[in-house]
C-alpha positions, 0 to 999 in steps of 0.5 A, spaced: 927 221 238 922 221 243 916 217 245 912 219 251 907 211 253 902 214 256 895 212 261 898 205 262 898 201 269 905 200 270 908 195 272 914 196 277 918 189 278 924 193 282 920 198 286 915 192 287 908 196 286 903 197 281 901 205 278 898 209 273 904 213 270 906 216 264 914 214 261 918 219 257 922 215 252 928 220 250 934 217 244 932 210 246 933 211 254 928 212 259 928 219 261 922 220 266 916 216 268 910 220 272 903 222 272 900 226 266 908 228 263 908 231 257 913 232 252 913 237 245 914 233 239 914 226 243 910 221 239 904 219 244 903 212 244 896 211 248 896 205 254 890 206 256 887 200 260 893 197 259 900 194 262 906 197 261 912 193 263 919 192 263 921 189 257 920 181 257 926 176 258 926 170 255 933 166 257 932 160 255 930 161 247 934 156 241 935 160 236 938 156 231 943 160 227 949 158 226 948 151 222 940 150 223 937 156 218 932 152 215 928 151 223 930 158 225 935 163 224 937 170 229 932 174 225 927 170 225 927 168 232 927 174 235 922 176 230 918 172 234 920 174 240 918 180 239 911 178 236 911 175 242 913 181 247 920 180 249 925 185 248 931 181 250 932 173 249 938 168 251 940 163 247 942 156 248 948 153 244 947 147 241 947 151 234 953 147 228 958 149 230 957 149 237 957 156 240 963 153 245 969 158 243 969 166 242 969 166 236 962 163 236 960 167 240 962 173 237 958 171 231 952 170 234 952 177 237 954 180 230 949 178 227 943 179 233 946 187 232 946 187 224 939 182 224 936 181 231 930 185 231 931 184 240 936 184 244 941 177 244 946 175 249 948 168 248 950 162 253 957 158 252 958 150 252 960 148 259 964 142 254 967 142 247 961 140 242 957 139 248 960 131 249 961 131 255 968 130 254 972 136 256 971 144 258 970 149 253 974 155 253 969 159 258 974 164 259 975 165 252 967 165 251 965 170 257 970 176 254 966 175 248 960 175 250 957 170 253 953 171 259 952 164 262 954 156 261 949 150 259 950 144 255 942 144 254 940 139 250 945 134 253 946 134 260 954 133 263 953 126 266 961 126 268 960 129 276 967 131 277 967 135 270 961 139 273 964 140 278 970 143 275 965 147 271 962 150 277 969 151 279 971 155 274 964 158 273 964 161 280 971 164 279 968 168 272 962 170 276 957 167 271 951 162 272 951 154 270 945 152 267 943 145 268 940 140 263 937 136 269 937 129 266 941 122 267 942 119 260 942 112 263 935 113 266 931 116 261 934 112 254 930 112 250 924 115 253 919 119 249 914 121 253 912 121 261 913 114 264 906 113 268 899 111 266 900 114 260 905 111 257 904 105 258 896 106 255 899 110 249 906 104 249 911 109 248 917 109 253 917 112 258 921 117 262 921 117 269 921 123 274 928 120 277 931 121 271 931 129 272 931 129 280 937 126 281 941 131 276 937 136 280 940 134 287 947 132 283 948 139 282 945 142 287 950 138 292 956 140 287 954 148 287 953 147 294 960 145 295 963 149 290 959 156 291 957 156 284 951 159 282 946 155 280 940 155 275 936 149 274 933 149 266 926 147 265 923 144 272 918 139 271 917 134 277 914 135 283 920 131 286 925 137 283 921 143 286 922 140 293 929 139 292 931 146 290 925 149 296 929 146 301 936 148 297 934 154 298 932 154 305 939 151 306 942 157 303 945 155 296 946 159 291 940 156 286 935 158 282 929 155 277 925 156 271 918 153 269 916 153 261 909 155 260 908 147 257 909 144 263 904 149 267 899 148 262 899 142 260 900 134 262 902 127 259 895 126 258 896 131 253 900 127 248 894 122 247 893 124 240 901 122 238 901 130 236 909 131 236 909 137 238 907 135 245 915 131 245 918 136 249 925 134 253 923 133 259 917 131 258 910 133 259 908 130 266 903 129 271 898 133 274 901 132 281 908 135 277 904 140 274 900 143 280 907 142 284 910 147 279 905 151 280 905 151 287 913 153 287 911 158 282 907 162 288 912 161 293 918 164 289 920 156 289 920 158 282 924 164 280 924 164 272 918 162 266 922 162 260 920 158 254 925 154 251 923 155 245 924 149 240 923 149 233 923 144 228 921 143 220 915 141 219 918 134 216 922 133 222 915 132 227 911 130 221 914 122 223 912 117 227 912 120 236 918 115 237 922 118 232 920 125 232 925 131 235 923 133 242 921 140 242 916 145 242 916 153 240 914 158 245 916 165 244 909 167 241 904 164 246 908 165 252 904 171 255 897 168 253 899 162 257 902 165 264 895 170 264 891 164 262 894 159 267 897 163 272 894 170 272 887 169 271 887 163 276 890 167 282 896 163 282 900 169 280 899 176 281 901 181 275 907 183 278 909 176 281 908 174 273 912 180 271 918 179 276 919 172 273 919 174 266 924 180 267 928 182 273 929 175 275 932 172 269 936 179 268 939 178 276 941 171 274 944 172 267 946 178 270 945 183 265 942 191 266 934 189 264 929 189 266 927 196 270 923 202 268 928 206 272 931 213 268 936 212 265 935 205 264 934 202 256 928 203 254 926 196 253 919 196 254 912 190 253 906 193 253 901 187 254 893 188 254 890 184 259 883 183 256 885 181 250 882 174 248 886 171 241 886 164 238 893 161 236 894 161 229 902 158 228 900 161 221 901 168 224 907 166 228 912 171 225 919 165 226 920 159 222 917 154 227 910 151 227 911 146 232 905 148 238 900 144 240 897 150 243 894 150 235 886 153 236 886 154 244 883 160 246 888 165 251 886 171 254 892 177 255 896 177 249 902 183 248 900 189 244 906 193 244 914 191 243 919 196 245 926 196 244 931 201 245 925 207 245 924 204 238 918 200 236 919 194 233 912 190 235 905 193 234 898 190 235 901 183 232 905 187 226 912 186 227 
């Protein structure tokens, strides 16, 4: 099967430059890329006034399956994902039973190649059940599969059991990704603590409750030499923390979700659940400071955190309402909108954080148009203006609040393993 993508502007993440040139898809490979290729019986897909990029990566996704089917399963989130132009995602394992042994694992990855309409690499438990209590089996999930180890959802509060995470998980050469949040500075909190909340009469959470995780972990990679990857970065406080790590030399990187560069606590006047995320909506200090670490490379990964719920589950009152947002399908609309458009990001520094970045830290073999490679491919239309419908969004999720908000750039083609599996919205 051939397929030959042709008058695109590719974007190369590796080499580091944007060219018009041609790709040669050959039995799900890249096999060639230059300038006017032809091929004799290769289907033509026309890029013409478009950006070809390697396969998007969405590494922190929650997918749901097994035990949440009715927010979400393996099909239908990657489904999503693909609608969304991701060609691979990585899932967090706070599914029923949690993703904590091989045997978990094995099935997610059965039936991401039996269902998945994307590549699907899923992350172990740190600790059994994610409680806290004690480690999982990380040896056991890494031959099975996994490609990093999270409780995401519940952060490990006791500090010696990180650090013997850390341990362990340097020694099997995977990444920890931390949920950055001290339990006992946000209980209770539904949204930002500031100004907001106090008009609005919710419990706050304050920034602290996600710094002090961020400089725990920081100082206990630093000790152990773990590779560290700090999840959903939403203060201006845990920007500064992970610069000057860095600066220092310790093995860490960081991701922002497209919510937290779009949106402030401001946004949660209207008491739309769909804006209770975890951490919260802050400021716009904060927001301006994740910007402001994306452009600096601060910032290494956008990922989506894609979250979804039943519509019953949202519809209740804020405080009782789960945290949590879908992302997958407006992902690329918002880091064109919000960064690209602006100036924040160039559409290379946008591609790098969106599919070389996260496979180094996954350490996984995407996110590269070089021959050879799997032909994992996202085509995006730059140009193109489109208003959110969850109605047309192809998983189960409906929870945004993006709901009428107008982007520009939107992906146009989905590619993986040389076969088309989104065109033009149609999955």
């Amino acid at each position: 099967m051939k397929l030959l993508v042709k008058g695109g502007t590719v974007i190369d993440p590796v080499a580091g430059k944007t060219m018009e040139k041609d790709i040669l898809i050959v039995d799900g490979k890249i096999t060639k890329t230059g300038v006017h290729l032809s091929a004799g019986g290769a289907e033509m897909l026309d890029a013409s006034g478009k950006m070809v990029a390697p396969g998007l990566i969405d590494m922190h996704v929650h997918l749901r399956e097994p035990g949440f089917e009715a927010k979400e399963t393996i099909f239908s989130g990657t489904c999503s994902a693909a609608r969304g132009g991701f060609t691979s995602v990585a899932c967090m394992p706070n599914t029923s039973p949690v993703a904590d042994n091989a045997a978990i694992i094995s099935y997610i990855k059965n039936t991401a190649r039996e269902k998945g309409a994307v590549n699907v690499y899923p992350i172990g438990a740190i600790t059994r059940e994610s409680k806290g209590d004690e480690l999982a089996e990380m040896g056991d999930m890494k031959e099975a599969g996994a490609v990093a180890f999270s409780d995401d959802g519940m952060p490990v509060m006791n500090a010696g059991l990180m650090r013997r995470a850390m341990q362990y998980s340097r020694m099997l050469g995977l990444a920890i990704i931390s949920h950055s949040e001290d339990k006992n500075i946000s209980a209770g909190g539904a949204m930002h603590e500031g100004y907001m909340s106090t008009v609005l009469g919710l419990k706050g959470i304050p920034s602290s409750a996600e710094e002090v995780m961020v400089a725990r972990d920081i100082l206990l990679a630093e000790e152990t030499g773990c590779r560290l990857h700090i999840a959903h970065v939403s203060t201006a406080g845990s920007v500064r923390l992970v610069r000057e790590a860095k600066a220092r030399g310790v093995k860490v990187t960081a991701e922002v979700t497209p919510h937290h560069f779009s949106l402030t606590d401001q946004t949660v006047a209207g008491y739309d659940t769909a804006t209770k995320v975890n951490p919260p909506l802050r400021a716009a200090a904060d927001v301006d400071a994740v910007k402001e670490g994306l452009a600096d490379g601060t910032i290494d990964v956008i990922a989506t955190d894609h979250a979804p719920h039943t519509v019953e589950e949202k519809d209740v009152e804020y405080d009782l309402a789960p945290f949590g947002m879908v992302g997958l399908e407006t992902a690329v609309g918002l880091v064109w909108t919000e960064l690209v458009a602006p100036g924040v990001l160039t559409p290379l520094q946008a591609v790098m954080k969106l599919t070389i970045n996260p496979s180094m830290v996954l350490g996984i073999s995407k996110g590269t148009l070089d021959a050879g490679s799997d032909a994992d491919i996202t085509i995006i239309d730059p140009a193109a203006s489109w208003t959110v419908d969850p109605a047309q969004f192809a998983g189960k999720g409906r929870n945004t609040p993006f709901t009428g908000r107008l982007l520009t750039g939107m992906p146009y083609m989905t590619i993986v393993g040389g076969r088309v599996v989104m065109r033009e919205g149609i999955v």
